[in-house]
C-alpha positions as protocol buffer text, in pm:
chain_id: "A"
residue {
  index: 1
  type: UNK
  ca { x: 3455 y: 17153 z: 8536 }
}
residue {
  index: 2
  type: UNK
  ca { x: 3192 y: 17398 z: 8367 }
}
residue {
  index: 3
  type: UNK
  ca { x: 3024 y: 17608 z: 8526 }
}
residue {
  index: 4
  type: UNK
  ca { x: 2647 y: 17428 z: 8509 }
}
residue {
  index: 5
  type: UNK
  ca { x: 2844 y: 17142 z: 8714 }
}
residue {
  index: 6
  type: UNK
  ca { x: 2993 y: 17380 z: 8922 }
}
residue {
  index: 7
  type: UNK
  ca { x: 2643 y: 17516 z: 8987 }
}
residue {
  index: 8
  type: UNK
  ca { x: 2498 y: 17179 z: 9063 }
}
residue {
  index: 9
  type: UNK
  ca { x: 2762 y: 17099 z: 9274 }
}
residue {
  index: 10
  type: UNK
  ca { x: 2659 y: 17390 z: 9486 }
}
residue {
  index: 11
  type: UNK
  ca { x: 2328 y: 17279 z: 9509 }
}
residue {
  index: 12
  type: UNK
  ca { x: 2399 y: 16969 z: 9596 }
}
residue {
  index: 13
  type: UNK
  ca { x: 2573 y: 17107 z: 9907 }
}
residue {
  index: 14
  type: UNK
  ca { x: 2247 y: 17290 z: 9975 }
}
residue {
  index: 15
  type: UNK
  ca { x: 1990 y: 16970 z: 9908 }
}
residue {
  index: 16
  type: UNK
  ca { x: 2052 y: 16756 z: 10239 }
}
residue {
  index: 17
  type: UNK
  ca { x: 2002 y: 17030 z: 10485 }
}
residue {
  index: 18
  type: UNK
  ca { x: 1621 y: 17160 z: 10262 }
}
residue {
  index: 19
  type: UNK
  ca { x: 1576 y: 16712 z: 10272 }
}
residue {
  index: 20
  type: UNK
  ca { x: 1583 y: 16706 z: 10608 }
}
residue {
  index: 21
  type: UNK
  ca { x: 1274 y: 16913 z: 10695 }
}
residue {
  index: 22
  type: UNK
  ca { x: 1105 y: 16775 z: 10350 }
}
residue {
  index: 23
  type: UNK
  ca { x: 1192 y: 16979 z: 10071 }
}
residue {
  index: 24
  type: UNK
  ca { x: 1433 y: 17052 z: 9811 }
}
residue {
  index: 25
  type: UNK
  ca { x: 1574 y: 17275 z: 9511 }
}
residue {
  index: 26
  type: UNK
  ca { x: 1648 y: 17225 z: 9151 }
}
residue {
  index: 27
  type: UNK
  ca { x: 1811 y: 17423 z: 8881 }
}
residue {
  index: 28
  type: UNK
  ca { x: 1543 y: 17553 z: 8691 }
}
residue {
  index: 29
  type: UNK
  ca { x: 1787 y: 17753 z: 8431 }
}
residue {
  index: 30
  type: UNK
  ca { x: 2130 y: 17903 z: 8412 }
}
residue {
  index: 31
  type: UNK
  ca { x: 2162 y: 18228 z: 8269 }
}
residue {
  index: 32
  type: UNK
  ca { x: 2595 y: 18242 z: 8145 }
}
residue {
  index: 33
  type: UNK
  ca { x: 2590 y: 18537 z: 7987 }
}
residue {
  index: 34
  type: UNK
  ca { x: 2422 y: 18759 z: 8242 }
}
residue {
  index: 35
  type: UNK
  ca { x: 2563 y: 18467 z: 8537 }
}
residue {
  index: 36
  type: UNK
  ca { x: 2211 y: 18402 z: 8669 }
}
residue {
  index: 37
  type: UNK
  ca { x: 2104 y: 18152 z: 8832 }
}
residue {
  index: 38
  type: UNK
  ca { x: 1728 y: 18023 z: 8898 }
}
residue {
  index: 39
  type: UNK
  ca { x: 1630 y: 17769 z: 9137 }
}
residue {
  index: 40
  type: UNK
  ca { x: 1303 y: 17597 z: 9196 }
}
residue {
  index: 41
  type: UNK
  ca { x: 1204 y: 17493 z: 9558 }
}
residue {
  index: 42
  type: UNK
  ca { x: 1017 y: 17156 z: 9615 }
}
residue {
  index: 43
  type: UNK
  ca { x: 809 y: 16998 z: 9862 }
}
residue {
  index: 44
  type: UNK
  ca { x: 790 y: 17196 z: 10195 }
}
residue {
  index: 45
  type: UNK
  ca { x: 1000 y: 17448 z: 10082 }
}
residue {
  index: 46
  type: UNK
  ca { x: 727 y: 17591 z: 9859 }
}
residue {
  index: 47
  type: UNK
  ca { x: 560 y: 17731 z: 10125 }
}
residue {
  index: 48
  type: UNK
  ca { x: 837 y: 17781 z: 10447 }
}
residue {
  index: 49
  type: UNK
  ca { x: 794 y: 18125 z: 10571 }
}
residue {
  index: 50
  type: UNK
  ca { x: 1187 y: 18069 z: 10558 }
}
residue {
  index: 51
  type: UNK
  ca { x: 1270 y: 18012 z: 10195 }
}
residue {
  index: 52
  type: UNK
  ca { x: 1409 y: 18355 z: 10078 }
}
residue {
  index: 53
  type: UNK
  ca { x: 1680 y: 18343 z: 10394 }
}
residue {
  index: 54
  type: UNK
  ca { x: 1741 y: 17974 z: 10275 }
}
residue {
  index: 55
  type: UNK
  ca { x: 1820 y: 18131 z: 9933 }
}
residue {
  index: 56
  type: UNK
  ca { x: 2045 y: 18398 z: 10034 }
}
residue {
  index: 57
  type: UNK
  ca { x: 2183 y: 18249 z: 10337 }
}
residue {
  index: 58
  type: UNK
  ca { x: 2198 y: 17880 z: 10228 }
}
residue {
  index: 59
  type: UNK
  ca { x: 2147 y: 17776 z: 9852 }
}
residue {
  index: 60
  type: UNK
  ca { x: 2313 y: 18146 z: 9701 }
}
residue {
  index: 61
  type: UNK
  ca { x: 2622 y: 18117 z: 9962 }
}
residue {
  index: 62
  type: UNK
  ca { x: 2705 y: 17768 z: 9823 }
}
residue {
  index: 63
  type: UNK
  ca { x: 2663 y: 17823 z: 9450 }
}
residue {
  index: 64
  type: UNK
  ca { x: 2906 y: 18141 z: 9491 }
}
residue {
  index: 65
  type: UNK
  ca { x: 3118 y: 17930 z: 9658 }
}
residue {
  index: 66
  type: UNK
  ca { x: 3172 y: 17687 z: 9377 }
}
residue {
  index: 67
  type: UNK
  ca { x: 3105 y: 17935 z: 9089 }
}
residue {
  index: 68
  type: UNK
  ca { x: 3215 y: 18272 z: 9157 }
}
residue {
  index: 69
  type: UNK
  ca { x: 3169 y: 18444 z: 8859 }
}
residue {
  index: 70
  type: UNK
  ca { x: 2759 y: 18403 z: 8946 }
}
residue {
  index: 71
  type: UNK
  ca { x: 2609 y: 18717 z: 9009 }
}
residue {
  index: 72
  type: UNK
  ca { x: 2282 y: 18669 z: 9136 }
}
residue {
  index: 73
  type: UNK
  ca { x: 2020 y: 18372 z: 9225 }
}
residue {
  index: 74
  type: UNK
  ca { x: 1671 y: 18368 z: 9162 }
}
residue {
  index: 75
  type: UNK
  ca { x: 1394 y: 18145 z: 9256 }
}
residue {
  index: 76
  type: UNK
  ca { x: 1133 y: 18072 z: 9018 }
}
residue {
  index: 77
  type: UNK
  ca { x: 753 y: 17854 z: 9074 }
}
């Protein structure tokens, strides 16, 4: 599996729980060299009060999980 599916299947872990309350995530780019990843939030989750603990705690948790040679996640508008 390469890593960009490895990084999608992370989100895709993530993208039920943001559904449920009316958002979502995407991967906006993946960064190998420097193992960055950025996400983009959608729907409600462009404006929760919550999103950066949904990063860290949530989406970043999950992608590290499945691809641990990623070093940081970003989100980007």
């Amino acid at each position: 599996m390469t890593l960009e599916e490895r990084v999608l299947k992370g989100i895709e872990v993530s993208r039920p729980y943001l559904q449920i309350d009316g958002g979502d995530v995407e991967l906006a780019s993946l960064d190998v060299e420097h193992g960055i990843v950025e996400v983009r939030y959608q729907g409600a989750c462009k404006t929760c009060p919550l999103k950066l603990m949904t990063l860290r705690a949530g989406i970043e948790r999950a992608i590290m999980l499945e691809a641990p040679e990623i070093k940081r996640i970003e989100e980007v508008m």
